[in-house]
TORPA-4810 file (N, C-alpha, C, O; in nm, 3 decimals):
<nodes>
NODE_1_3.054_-2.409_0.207_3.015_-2.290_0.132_3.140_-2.232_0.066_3.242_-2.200_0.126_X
NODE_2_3.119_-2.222_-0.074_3.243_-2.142_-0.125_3.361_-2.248_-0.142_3.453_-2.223_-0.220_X
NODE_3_3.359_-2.354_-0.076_3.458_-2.449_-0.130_3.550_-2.471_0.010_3.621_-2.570_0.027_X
NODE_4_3.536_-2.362_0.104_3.602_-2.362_0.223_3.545_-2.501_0.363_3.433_-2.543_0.393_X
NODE_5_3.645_-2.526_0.401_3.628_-2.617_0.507_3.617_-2.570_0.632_3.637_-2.452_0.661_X
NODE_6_3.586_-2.652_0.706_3.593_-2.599_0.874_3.731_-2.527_0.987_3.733_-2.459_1.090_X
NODE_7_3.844_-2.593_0.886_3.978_-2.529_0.927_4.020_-2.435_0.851_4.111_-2.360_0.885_X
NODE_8_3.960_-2.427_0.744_4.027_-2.284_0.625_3.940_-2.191_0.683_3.988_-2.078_0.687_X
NODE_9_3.808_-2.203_0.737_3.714_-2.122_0.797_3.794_-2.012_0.923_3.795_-1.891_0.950_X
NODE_10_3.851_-2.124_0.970_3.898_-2.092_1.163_3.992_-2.042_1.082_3.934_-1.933_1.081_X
NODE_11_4.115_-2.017_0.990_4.272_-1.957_0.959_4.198_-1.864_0.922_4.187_-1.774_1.006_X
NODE_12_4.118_-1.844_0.783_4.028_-1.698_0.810_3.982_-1.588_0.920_3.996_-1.466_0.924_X
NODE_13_3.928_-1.668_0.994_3.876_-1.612_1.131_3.979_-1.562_1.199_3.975_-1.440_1.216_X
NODE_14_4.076_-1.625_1.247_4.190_-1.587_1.295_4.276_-1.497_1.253_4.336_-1.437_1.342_X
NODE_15_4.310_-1.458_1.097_4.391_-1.329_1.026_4.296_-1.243_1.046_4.335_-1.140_1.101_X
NODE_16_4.151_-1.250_1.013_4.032_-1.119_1.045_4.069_-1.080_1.153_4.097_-0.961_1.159_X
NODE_17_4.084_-1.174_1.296_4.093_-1.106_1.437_4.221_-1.030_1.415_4.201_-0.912_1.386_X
NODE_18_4.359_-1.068_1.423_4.456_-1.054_1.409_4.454_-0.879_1.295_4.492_-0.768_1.333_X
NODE_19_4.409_-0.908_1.187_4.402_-0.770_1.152_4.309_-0.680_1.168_4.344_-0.564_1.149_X
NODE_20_4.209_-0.697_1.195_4.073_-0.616_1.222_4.076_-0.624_1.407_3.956_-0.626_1.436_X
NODE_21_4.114_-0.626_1.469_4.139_-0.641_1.603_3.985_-0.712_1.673_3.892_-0.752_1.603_X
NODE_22_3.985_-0.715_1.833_3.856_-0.777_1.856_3.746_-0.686_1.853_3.635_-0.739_1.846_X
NODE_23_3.749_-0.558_1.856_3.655_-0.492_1.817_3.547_-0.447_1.689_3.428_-0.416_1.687_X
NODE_24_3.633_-0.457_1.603_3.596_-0.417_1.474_3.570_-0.554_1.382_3.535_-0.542_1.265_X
NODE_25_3.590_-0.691_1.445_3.569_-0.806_1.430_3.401_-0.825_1.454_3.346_-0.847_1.347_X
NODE_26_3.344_-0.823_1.526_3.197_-0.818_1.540_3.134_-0.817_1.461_3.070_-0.914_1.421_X
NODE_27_3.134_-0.646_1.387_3.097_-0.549_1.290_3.122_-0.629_1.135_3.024_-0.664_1.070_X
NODE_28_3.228_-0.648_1.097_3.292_-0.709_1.007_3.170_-0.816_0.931_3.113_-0.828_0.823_X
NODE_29_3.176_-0.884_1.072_3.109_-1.057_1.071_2.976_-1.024_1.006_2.952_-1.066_0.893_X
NODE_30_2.878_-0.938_1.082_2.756_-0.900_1.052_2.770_-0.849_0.872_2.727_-0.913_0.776_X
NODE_31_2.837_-0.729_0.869_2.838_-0.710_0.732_2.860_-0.792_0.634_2.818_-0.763_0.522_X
NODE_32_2.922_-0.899_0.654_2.949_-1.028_0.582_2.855_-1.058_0.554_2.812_-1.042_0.440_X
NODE_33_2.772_-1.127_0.673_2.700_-1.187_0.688_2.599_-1.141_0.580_2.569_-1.214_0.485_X
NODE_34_2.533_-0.978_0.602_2.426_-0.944_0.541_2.478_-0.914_0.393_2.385_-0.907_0.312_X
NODE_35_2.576_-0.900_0.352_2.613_-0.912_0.206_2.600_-1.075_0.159_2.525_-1.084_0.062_X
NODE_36_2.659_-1.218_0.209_2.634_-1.294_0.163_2.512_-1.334_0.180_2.487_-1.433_0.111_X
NODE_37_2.417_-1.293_0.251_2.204_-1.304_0.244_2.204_-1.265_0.163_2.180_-1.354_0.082_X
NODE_38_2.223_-1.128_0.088_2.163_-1.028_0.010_2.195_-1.096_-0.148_2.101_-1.104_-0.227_X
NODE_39_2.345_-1.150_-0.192_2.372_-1.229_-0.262_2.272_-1.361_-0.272_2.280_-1.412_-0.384_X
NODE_40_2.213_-1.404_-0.214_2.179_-1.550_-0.203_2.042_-1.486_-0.207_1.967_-1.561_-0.269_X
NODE_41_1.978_-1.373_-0.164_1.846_-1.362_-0.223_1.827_-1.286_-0.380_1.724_-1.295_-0.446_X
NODE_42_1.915_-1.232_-0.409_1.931_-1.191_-0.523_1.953_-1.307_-0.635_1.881_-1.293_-0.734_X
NODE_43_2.027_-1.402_-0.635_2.044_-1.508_-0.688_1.912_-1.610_-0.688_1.890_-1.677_-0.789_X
NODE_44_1.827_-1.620_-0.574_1.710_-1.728_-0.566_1.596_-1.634_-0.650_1.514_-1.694_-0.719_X
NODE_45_1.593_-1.487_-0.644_1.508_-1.405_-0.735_1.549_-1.423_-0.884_1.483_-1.453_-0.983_X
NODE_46_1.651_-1.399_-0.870_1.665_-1.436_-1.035_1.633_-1.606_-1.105_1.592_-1.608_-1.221_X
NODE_47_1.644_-1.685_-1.063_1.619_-1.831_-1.068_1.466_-1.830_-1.065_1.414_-1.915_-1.137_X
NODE_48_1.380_-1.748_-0.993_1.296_-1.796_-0.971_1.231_-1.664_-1.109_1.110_-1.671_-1.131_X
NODE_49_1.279_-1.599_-1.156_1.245_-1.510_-1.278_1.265_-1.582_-1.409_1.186_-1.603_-1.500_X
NODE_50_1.379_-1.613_-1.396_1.406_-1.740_-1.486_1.310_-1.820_-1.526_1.258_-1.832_-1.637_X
NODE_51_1.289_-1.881_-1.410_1.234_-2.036_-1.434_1.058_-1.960_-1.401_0.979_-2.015_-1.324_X
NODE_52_1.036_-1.876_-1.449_0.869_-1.789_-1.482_0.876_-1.807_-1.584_0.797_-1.880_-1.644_X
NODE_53_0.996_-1.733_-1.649_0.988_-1.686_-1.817_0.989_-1.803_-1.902_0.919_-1.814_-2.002_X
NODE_54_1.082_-1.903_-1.853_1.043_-2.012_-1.946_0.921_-2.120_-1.922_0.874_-2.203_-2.000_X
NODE_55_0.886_-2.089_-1.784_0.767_-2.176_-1.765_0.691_-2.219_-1.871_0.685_-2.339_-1.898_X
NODE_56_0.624_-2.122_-1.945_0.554_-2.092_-2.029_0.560_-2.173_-2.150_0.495_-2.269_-2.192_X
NODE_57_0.698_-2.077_-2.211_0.700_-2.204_-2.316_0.730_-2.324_-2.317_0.690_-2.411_-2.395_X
NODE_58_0.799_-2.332_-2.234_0.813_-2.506_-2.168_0.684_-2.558_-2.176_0.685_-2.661_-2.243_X
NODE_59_0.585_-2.532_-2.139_0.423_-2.562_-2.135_0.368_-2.546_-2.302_0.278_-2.622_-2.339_X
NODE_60_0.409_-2.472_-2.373_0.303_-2.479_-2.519_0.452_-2.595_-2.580_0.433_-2.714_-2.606_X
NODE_61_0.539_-2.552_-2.587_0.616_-2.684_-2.671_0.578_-2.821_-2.597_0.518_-2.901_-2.669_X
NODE_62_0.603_-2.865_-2.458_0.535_-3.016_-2.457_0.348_-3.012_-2.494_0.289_-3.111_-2.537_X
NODE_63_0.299_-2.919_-2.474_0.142_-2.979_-2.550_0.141_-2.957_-2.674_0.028_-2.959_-2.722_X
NODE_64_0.245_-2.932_-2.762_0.260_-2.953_-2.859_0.338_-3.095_-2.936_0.320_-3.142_-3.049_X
NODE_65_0.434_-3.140_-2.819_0.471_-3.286_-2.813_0.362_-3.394_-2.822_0.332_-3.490_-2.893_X
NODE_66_0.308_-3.312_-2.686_0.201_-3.431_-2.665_0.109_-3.455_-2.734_0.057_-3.567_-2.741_X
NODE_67_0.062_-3.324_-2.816_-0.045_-3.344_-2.917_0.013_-3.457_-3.030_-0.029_-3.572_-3.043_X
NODE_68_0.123_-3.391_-3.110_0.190_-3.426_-3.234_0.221_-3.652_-3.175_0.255_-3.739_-3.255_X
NODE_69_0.198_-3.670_-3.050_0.276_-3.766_-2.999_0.131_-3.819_-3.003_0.141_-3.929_-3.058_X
NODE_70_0.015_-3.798_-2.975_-0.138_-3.832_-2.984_-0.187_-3.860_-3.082_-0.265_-3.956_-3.088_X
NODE_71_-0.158_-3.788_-3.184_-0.204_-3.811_-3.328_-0.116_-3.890_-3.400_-0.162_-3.912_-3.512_X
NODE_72_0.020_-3.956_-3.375_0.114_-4.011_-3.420_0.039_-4.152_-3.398_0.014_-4.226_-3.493_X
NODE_73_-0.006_-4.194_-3.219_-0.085_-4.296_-3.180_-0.199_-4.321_-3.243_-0.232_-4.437_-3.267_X
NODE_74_-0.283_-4.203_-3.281_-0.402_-4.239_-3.334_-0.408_-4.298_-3.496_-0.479_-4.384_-3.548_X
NODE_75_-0.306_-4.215_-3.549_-0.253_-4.253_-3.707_-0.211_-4.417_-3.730_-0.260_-4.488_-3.818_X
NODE_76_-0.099_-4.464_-3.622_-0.073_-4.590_-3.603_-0.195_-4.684_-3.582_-0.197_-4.788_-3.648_X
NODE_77_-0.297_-4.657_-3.494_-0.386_-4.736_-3.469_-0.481_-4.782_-3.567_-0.524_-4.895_-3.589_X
NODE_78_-0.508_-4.653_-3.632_-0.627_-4.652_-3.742_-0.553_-4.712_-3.855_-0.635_-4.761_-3.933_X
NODE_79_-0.441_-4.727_-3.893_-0.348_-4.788_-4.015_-0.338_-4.932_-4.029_-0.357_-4.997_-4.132_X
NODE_80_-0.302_-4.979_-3.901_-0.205_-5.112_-3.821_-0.399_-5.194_-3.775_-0.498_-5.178_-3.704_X
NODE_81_-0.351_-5.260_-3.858_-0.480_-5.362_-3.798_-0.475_-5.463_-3.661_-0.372_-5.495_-3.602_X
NODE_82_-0.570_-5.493_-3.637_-0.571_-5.580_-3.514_-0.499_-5.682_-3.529_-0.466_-5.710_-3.645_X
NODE_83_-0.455_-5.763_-3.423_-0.376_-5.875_-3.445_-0.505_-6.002_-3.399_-0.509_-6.117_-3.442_X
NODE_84_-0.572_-5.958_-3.332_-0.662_-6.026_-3.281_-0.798_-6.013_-3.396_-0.851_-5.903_-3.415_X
NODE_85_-0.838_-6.117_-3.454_-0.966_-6.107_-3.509_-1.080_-6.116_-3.441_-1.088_-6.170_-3.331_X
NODE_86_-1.206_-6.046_-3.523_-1.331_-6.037_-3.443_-1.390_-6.151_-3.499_-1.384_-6.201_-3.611_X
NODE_87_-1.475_-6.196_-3.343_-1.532_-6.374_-3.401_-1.651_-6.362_-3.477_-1.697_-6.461_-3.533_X
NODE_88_-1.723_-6.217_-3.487_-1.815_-6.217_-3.635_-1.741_-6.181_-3.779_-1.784_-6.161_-3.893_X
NODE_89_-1.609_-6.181_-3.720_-1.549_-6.146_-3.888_-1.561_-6.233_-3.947_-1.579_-6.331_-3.875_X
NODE_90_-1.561_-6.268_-4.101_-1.569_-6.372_-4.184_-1.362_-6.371_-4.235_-1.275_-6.290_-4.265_X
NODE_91_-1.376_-6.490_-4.219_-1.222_-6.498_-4.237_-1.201_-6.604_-4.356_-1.244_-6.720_-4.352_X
NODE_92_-1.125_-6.546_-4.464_-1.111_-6.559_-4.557_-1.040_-6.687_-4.589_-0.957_-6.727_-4.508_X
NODE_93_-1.066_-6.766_-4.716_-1.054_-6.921_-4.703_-0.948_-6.936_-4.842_-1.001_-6.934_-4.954_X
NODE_94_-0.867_-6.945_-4.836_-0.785_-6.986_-5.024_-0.873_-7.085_-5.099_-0.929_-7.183_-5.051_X
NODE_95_-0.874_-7.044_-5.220_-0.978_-7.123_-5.362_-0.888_-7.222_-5.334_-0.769_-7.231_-5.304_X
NODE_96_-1.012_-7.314_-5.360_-0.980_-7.457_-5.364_-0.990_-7.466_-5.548_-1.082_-7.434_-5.624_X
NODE_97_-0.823_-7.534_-5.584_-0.849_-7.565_-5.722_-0.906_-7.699_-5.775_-0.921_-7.796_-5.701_X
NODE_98_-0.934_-7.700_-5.889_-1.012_-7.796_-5.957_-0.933_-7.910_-5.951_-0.810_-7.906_-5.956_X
NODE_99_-1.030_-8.060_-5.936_-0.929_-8.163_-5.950_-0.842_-8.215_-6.055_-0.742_-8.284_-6.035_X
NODE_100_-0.895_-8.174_-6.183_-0.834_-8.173_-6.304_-0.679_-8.109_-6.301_-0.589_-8.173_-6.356_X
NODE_101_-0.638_-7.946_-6.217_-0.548_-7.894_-6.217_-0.466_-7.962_-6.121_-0.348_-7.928_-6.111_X
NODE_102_-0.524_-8.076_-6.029_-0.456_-8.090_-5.982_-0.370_-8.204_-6.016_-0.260_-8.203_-5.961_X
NODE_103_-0.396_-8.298_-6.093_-0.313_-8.364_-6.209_-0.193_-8.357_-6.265_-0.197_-8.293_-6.370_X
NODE_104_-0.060_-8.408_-6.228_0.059_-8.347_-6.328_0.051_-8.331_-6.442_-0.048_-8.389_-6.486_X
NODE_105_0.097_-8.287_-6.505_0.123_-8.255_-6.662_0.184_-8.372_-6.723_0.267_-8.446_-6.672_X
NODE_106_0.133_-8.378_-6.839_0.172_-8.521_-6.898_0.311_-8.519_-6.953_0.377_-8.425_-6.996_X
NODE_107_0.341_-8.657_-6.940_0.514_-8.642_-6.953_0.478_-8.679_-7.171_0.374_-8.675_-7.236_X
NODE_108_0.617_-8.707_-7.208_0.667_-8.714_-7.338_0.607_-8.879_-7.337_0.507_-8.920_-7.396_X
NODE_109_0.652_-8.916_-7.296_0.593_-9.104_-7.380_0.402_-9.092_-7.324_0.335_-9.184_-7.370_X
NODE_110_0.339_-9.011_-7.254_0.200_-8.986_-7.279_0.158_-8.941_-7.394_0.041_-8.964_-7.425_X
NODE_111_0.227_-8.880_-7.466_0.144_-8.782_-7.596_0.174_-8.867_-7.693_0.267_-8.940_-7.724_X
NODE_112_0.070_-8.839_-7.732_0.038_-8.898_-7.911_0.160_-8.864_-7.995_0.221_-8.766_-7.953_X
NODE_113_0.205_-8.917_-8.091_0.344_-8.907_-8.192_0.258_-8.851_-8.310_0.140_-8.820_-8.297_X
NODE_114_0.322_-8.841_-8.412_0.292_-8.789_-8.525_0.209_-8.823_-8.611_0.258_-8.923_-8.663_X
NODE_115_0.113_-8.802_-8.658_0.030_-8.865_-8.704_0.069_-8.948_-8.889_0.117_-8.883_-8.982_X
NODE_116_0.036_-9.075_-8.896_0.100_-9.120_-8.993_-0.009_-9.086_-9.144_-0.131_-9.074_-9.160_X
NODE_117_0.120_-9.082_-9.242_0.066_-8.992_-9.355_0.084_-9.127_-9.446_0.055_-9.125_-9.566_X
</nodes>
């Protein structure tokens, strides 16, 4: 407590006796005593006043997370399509082209020359 050890405790204890004699040592202890309670309930009241006052808004800002964080999910979902198709979907097939197009293009010694005049 306070940073003090079990031997800084006892050198304390010992200058108190030493100057407060053994009588007035008793007395001392108690008053201590009930000042460092009174500190330590004063301190757990305030913490616990504290942590009232912000309760609260702590509570409307995360359901406001959580909302804004809900509708972020629902936006994604409804946008982002399935990866998985449905087996009554009709699934779409690329045009098959004509066999004609599929023919190279005619080279230079295929084409007709100039017609003679």
């Amino acid at each position: 407590m306070f940073g003090v050890s079990g031997v800084e405790f006892l050198v304390i204890l010992l200058v108190a006796l030493i100057v407060l004699g053994p009588e007035k040592l008793p007395d001392a202890v108690r008053k201590t005593g009930r000042v460092v309670g009174e500190l330590r309930r004063m301190s757990n009241g305030f913490q616990a006043e504290l942590r009232d006052a912000l309760d609260e808004p702590y509570r409307e800002v995360k359901g406001t997370f959580d909302s804004a964080r809900q509708s972020l999910r629902d936006t994604a979902a409804s946008v982002t399509p399935s990866l998985d198709p449905k087996p009554d979907a009709p699934t779409a097939t690329p045009p098959v082209a004509p066999a004609e197009a599929a023919t190279p293009p005619p080279t230079g010694e295929d084409q007709p020359g100039p017609l003679p005049s």
